[in-house]
C-alpha positions in Angstrom: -71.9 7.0 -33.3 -69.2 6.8 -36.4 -68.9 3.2 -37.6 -68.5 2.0 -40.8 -70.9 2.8 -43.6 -73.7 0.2 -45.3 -71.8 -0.7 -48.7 -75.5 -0.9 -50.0 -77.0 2.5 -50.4 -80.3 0.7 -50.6 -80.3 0.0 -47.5 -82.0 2.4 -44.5 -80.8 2.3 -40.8 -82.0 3.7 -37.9 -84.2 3.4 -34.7 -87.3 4.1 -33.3 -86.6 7.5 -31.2 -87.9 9.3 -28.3 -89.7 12.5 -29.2 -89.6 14.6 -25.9 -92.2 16.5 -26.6 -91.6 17.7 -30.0 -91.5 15.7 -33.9 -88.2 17.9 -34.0 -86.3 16.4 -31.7 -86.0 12.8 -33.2 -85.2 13.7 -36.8 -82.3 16.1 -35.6 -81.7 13.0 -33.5 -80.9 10.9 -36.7 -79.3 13.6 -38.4 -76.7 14.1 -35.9 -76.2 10.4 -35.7 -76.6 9.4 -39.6 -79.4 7.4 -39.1 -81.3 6.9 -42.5 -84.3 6.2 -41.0 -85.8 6.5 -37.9 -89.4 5.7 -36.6 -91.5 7.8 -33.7 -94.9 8.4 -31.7 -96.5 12.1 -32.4 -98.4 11.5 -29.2 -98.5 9.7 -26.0 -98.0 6.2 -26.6 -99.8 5.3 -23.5 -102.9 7.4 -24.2 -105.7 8.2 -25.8 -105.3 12.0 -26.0 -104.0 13.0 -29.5 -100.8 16.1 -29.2 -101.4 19.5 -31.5 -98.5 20.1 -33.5 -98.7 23.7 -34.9 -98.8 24.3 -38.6 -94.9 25.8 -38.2 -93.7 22.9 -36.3 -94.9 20.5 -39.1 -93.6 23.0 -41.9 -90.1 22.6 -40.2 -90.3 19.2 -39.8 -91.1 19.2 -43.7 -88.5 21.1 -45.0 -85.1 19.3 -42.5 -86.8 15.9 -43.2 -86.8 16.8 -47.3 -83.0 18.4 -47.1 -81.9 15.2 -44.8 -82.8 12.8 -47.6 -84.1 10.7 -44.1 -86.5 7.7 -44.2 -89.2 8.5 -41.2 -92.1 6.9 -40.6 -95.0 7.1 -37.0 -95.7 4.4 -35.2 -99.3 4.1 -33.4 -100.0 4.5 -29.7 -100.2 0.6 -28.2 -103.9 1.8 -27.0 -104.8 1.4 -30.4 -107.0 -1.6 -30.6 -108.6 -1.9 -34.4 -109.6 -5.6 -33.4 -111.5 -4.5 -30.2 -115.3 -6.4 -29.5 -115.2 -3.6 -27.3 -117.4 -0.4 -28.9 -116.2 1.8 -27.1 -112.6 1.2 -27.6 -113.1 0.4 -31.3 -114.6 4.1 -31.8 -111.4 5.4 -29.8 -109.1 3.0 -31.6 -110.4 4.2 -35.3 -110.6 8.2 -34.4 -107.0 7.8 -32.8 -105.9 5.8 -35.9 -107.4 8.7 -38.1 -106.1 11.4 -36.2 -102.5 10.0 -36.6 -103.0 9.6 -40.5 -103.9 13.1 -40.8 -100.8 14.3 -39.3 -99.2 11.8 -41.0 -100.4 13.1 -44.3 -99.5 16.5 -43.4 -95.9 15.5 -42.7 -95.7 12.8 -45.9 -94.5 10.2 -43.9 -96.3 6.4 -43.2 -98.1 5.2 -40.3 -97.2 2.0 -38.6 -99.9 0.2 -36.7 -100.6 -3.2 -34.9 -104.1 -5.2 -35.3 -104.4 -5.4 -32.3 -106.6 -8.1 -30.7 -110.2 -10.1 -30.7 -109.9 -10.5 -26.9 -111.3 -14.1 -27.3 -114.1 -13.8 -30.3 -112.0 -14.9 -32.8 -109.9 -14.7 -35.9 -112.4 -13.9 -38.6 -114.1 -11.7 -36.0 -111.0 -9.4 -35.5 -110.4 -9.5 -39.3 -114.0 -8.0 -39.9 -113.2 -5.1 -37.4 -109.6 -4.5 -39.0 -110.9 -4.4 -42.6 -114.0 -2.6 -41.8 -112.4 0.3 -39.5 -109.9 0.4 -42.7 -112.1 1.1 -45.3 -113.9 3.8 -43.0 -110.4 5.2 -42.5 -109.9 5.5 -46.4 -113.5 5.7 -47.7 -112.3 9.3 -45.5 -110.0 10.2 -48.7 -106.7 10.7 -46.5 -104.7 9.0 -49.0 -101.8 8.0 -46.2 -100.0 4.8 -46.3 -100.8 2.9 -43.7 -98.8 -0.4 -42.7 -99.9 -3.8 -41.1 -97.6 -4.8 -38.4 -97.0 -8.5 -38.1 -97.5 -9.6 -34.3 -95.8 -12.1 -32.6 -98.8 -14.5 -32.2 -99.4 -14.3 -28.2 -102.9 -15.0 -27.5 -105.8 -13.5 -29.3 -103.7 -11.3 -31.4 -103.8 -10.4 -34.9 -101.9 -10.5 -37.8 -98.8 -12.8 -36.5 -99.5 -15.0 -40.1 -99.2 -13.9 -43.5 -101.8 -15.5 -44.2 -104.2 -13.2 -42.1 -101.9 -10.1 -43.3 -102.8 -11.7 -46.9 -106.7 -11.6 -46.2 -106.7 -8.2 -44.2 -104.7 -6.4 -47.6 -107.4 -8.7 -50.2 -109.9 -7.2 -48.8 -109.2 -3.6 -48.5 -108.3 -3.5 -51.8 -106.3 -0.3 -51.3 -102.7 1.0 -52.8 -102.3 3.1 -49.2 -102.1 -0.4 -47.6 -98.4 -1.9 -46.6 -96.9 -3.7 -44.3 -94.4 -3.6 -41.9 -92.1 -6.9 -40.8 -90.9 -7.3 -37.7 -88.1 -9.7 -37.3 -88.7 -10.5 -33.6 -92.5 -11.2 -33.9 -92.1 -13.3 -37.2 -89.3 -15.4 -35.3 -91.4 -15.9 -32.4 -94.9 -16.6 -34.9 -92.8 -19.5 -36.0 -91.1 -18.2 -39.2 -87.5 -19.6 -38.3 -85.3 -16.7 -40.3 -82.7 -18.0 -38.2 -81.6 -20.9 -40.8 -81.0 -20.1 -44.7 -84.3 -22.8 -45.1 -86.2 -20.7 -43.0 -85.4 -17.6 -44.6 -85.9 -19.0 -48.3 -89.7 -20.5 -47.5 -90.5 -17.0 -45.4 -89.7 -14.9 -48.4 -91.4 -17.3 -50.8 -94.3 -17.3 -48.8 -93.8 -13.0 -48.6 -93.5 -13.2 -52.4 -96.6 -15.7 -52.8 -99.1 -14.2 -50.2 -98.8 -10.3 -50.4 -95.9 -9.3 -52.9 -92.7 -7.8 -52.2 -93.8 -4.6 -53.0 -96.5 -4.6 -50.6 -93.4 -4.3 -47.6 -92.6 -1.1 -47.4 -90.9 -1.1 -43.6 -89.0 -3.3 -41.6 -88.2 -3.8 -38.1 -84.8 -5.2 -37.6 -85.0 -6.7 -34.3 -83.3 -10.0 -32.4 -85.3 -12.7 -30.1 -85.3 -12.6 -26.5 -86.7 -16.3 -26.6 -87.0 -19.3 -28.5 -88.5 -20.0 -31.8 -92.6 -19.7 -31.7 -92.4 -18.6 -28.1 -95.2 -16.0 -29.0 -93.6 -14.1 -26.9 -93.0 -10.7 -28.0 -89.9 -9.4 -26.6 -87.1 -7.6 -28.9 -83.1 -8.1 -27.9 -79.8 -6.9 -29.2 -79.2 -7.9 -32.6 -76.8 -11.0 -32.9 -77.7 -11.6 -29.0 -80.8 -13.4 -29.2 -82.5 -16.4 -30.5 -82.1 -15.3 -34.3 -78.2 -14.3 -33.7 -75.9 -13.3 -35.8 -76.1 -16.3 -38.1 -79.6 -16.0 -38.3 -79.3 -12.3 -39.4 -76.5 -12.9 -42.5 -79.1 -15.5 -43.8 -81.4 -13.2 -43.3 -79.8 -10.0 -45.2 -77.7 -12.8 -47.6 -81.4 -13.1 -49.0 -82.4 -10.7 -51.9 -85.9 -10.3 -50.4 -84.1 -8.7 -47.3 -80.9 -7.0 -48.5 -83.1 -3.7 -49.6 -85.4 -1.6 -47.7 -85.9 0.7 -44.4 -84.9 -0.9 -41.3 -86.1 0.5 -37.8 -84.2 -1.0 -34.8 -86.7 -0.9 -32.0 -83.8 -2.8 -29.4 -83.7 -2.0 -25.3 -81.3 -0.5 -23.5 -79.4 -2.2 -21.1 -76.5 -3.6 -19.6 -76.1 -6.2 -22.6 -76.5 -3.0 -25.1 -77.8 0.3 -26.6 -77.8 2.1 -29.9 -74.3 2.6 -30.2 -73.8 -1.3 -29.9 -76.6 -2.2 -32.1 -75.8 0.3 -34.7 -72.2 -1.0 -35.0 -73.8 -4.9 -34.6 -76.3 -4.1 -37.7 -74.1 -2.5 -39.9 -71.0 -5.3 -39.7 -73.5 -8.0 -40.2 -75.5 -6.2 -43.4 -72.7 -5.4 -44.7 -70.9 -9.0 -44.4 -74.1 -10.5 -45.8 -73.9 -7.8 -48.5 -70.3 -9.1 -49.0 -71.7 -13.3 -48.7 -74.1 -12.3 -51.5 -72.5 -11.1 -53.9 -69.5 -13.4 -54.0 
């Protein structure tokens, strides 16, 4: 997957990668590849049962990530509900959440996690489970960063303003707290980064509400459908709804043109990761190349 390299070195590529059974396999993945950055699960994605890694496997993982210089970062399983009226998922959802920040910690890399959703009780009732199943998780001293998805606003779920992001962070209170911005969801919450307009008032409104600093991951992915769809469903970059256009305004931006990027695209007959890869690069680098003139 040669192609040709991001003129900006503070830029990080990659994608979210399969781990077959073992944290090893994705970061020799993105080694062999010259991803950046990449983004996995440590356990079933689709279950509640947590995965052992031995003490060797995570001393490995240590010592290649360290020598590969590699941006990498977990992802939550989607059972993961921190918004949940429902106790008994809520007790699952915060021990799974605290089982991945432990081996998180132990591999000193961040943990990515959606706020799931109220399931009908309401905004301020989801933000009261979120904040309070946070400050459990910290008041537990694990001292991992943990990052706030942004969702794509489809019914009853959290977090798809920055606004509620905003609130959630306020009231924590904690420097382990970040947040992770997904292109896809924030196009189809409303946030129109496909126009320069659109991308100027979203970053003001970044800037304003939770500080640039507080984003700490991205995920670079295009729109299946339309502008406030709330509909969450990633494409090919430059293929969908945001396009090509919509991604040089994007990177053109100074907010945007810095920072870890994790493709999380499908594979398809319209594309894969070779064809996103080359797709990402050409158009950060000609936004690089817009900016700067």
């Amino acid at each position: 997957m040669n192609a040709t390299r991001i003129i900006n070195s503070s830029i990080k590529l990659g994608f979210h990668l399969s781990n077959n059974g073992s944290i090893i396999t994705p970061l020799q993945e993105a080694i062999k590849h010259k991803y950046s950055a990449f983004q996995m699960f440590i356990s079933n994605p689709r279950s509640w049962k947590s995965t052992h890694i031995s003490e060797d496997i995570i001393n490995e993982f240590r010592y290649k990530l360290n020598k590969s210089n590699i941006n990498a970062n977990v992802h939550i399983p989607y059972l993961c509900n921190p918004s949940s009226p429902n106790e008994d998922v809520y007790k699952k959802s915060k021990e799974m959440l605290f089982e991945n920040a432990k081996v998180c910690k132990m591999l000193g890399i961040s943990l990515v996690i959606h706020m799931g959703s109220h399931l009908g009780r309401g905004k301020e009732f989801g933000i009261n489970r979120i904040v309070s199943l946070l400050n459990n998780i910290i008041d537990e001293k694990l001292k991992v960063q943990i990052l706030l998805e942004n969702s794509s606003g489809y019914t009853n779920s959290m977090g798809s303003t920055l606004e509620e992001i905003s609130e959630i962070i306020n009231r924590v209170n904690s420097r382990y707290i970040g947040v992770c911005i997904d292109t896809a969801h924030s196009f189809a919450a409303g946030y129109n980064i496909s126009t320069n307009e659109g991308v100027d008032m979203f970053a003001l409104k970044i800037k304003t509400l939770i500080g640039r600093d507080k984003i700490k991951l991205f995920h670079l992915n295009d729109s299946k459908y339309h502008l406030d769809s709330k509909l969450d469903r990633h494409w090919h970059i430059g293929k969908g709804y945001i396009g090509k256009a919509g991604f040089l305004n994007f990177f053109s931006n100074s907010t945007f043109s810095y920072g870890t990027f994790i493709m999380e695209t499908p594979v398809n007959i319209y594309g894969n990761k070779y064809t996103n890869w080359i797709a990402a690069k050409r158009i950060i680098n000609e936004a690089l190349i817009i900016k700067n003139n």
